[in-house]
Structure formats: C-alpha cells, structure tokens
PADO-460056 format. One record per residue: residue number from 1; x, y, z of N, C-alpha, C in turn. Coordinates in nm, 4 decimals. Layout:
N
+-----+----------+----------+----------+----------+----------+----------+----------+----------+----------+
: num :     n.px :     n.py :     n.pz :    ca.px :    ca.py :    ca.pz :     c.px :     c.py :     c.pz :
+-----+----------+----------+----------+----------+----------+----------+----------+----------+----------+
: NUM :        X :        Y :        Z :        X :        Y :        Z :        X :        Y :        Z :
...
+-----+----------+----------+----------+----------+----------+----------+----------+----------+----------+
END
This chain:
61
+-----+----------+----------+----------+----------+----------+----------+----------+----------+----------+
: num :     n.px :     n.py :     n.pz :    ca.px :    ca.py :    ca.pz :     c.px :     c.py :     c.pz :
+-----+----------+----------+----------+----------+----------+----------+----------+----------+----------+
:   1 :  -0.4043 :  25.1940 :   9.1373 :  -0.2711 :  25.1859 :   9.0808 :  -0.2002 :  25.0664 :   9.1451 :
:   2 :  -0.1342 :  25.0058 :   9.0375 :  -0.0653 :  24.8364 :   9.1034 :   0.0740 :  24.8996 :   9.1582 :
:   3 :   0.1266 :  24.8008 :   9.2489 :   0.2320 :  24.8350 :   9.2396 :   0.3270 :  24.8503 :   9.1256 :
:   4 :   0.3314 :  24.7599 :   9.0295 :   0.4199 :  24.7645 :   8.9109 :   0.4268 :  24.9290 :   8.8397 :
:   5 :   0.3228 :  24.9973 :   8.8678 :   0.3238 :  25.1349 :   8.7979 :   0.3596 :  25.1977 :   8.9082 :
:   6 :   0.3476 :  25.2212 :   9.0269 :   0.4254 :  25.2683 :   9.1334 :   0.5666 :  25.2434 :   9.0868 :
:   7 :   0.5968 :  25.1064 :   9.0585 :   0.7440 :  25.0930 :   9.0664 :   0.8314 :  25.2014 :   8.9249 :
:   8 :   0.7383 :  25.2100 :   8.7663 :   0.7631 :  25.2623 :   8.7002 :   0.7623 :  25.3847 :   8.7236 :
:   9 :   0.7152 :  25.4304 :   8.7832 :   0.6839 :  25.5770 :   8.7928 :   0.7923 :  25.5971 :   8.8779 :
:  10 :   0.8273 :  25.5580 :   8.9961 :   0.9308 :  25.5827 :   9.0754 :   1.0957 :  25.5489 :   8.9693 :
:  11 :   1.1039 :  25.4686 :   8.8723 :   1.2040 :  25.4427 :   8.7883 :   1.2243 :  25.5923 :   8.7069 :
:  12 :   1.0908 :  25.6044 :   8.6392 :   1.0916 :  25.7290 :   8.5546 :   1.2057 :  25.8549 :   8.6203 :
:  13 :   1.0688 :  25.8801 :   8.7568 :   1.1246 :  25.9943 :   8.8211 :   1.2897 :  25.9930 :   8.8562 :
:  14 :   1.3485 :  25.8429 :   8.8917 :   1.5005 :  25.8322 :   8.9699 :   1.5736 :  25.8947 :   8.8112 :
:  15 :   1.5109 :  25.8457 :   8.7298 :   1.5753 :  25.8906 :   8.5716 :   1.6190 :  25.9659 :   8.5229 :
:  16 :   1.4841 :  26.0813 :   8.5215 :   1.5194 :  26.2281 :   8.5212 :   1.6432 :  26.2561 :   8.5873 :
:  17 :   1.5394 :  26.2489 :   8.7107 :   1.6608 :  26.3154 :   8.8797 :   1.7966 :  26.2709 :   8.8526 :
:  18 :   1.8579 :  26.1493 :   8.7511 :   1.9536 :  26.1394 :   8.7447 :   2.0197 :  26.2227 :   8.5773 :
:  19 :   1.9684 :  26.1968 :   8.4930 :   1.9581 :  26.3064 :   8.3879 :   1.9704 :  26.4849 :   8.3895 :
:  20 :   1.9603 :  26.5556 :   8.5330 :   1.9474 :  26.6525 :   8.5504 :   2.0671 :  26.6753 :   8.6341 :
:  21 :   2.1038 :  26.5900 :   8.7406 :   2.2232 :  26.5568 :   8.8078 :   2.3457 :  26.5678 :   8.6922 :
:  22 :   2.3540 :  26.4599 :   8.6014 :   2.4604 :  26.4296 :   8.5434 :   2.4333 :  26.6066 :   8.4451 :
:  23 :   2.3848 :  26.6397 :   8.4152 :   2.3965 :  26.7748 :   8.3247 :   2.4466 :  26.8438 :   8.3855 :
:  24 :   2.4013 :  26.8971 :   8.5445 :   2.4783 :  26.9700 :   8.6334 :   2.5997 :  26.9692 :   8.6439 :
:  25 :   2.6272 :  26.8173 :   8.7034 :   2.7400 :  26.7919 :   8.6628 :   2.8807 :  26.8152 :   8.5661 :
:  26 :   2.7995 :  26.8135 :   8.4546 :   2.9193 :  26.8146 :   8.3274 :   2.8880 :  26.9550 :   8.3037 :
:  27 :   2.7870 :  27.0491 :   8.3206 :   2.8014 :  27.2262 :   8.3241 :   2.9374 :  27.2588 :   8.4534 :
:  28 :   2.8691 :  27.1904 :   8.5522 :   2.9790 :  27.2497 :   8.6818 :   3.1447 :  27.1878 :   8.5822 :
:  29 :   3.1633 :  27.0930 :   8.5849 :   3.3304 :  27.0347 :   8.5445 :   3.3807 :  27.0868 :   8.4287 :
:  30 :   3.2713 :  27.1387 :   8.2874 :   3.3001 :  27.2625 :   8.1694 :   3.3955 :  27.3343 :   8.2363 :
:  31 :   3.2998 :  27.3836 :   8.3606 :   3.3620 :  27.5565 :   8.4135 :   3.4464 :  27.5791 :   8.4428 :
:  32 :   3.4305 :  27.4520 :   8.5681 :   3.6109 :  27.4075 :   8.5934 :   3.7440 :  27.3913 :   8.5166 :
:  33 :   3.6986 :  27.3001 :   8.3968 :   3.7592 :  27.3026 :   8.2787 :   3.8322 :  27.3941 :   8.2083 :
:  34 :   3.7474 :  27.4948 :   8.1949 :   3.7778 :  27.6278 :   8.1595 :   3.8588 :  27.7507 :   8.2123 :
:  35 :   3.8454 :  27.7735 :   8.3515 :   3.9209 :  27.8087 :   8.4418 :   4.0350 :  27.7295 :   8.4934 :
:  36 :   4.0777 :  27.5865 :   8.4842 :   4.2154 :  27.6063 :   8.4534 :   4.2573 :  27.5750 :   8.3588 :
:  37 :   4.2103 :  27.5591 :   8.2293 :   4.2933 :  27.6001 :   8.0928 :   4.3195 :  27.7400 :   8.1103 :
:  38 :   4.2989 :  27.8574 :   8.1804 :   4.3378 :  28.0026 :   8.1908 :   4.4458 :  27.9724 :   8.2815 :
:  39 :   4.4644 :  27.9279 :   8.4025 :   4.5175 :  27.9147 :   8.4816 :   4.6878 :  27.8299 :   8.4150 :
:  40 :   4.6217 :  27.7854 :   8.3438 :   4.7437 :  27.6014 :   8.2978 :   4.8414 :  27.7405 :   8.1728 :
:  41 :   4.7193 :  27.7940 :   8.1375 :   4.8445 :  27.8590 :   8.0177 :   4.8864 :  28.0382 :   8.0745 :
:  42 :   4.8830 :  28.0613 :   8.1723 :   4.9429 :  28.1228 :   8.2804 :   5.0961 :  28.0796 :   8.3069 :
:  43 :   5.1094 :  27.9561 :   8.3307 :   5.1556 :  27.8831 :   8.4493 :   5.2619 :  27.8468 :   8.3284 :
:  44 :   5.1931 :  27.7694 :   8.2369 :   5.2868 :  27.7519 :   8.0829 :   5.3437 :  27.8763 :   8.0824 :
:  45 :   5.3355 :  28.0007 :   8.0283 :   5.4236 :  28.1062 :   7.9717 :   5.5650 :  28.1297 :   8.0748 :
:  46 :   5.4611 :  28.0692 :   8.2229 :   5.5573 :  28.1459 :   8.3433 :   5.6729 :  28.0685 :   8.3731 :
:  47 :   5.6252 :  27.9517 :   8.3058 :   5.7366 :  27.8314 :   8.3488 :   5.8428 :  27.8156 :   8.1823 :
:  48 :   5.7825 :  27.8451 :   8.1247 :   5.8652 :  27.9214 :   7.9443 :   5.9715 :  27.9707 :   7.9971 :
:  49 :   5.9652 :  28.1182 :   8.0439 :   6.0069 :  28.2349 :   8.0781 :   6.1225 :  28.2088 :   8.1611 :
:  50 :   6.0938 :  28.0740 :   8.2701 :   6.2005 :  28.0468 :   8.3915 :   6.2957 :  27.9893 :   8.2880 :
:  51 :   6.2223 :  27.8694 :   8.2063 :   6.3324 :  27.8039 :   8.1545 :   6.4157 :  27.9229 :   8.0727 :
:  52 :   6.3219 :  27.9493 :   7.9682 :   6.4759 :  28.0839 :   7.9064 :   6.5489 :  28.1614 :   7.9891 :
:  53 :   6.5295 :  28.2121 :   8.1030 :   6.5305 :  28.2727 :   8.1780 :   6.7092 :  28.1697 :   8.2268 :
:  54 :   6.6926 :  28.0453 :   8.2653 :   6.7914 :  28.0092 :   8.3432 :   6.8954 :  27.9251 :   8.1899 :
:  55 :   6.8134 :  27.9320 :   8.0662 :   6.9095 :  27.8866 :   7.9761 :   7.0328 :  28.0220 :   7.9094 :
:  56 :   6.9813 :  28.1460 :   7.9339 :   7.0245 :  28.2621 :   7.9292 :   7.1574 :  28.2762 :   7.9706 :
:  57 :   7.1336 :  28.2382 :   8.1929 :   7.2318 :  28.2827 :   8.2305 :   7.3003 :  28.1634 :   8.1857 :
:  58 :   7.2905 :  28.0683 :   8.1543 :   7.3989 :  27.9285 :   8.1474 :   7.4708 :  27.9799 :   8.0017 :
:  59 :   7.4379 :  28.0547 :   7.9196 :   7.5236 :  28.0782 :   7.8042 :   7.6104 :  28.1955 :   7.8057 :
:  60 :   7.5596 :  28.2614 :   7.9048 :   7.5851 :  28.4164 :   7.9531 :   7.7688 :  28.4315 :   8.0220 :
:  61 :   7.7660 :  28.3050 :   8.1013 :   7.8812 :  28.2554 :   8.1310 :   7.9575 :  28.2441 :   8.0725 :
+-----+----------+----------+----------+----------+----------+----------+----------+----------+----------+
END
C-alpha cells in the first residue's frame, strides 16, 4: 500500500468521523431546541400575564 492510499483512507475515515460528529451534533442542538421552545412559551404566557396584570392595576386607578 503507497502512501497516497494511506493518505485516502485516512481522508475517508476523518470524513465519516466528521459526518457522525456533525449528526450528533444537530440531534443534541434539536433537543435543546425543543426544550426551550417549552421553556420560551412558559416564560411568554408568564410575562403576558405580568403585563395584563400591571396594565389592570394602571386602569383600576
């Protein structure tokens, strides 16, 4: 085996290994993704709620 197919073969393999990385990747940051869109529209209703909440007492007056 020449080096030149050493060198391909070692290209191939970095390829994958990087192909399998980046999938991980974008599965792990989905998840993340996902958990705070739950979190974000939590946080939305709760921060809704303050604002009516303080436009209330300002008319209440």
């Amino acid at each position: 085996m020449g080096m030149q197919d050493q060198f391909k073969d070692k290209a191939e393999q970095l390829k994958e290994q990087a192909k399998r990385a980046a999938g991980k990747a974008k599965d792990e940051a989905s998840e993340r993704a996902s958990k705070g869109r739950e979190r974000t529209d939590d946080e939305t209703r709760r921060a809704q709620q303050e604002a009516q909440d303080r436009f209330d007492q300002d008319y209440d007056a």
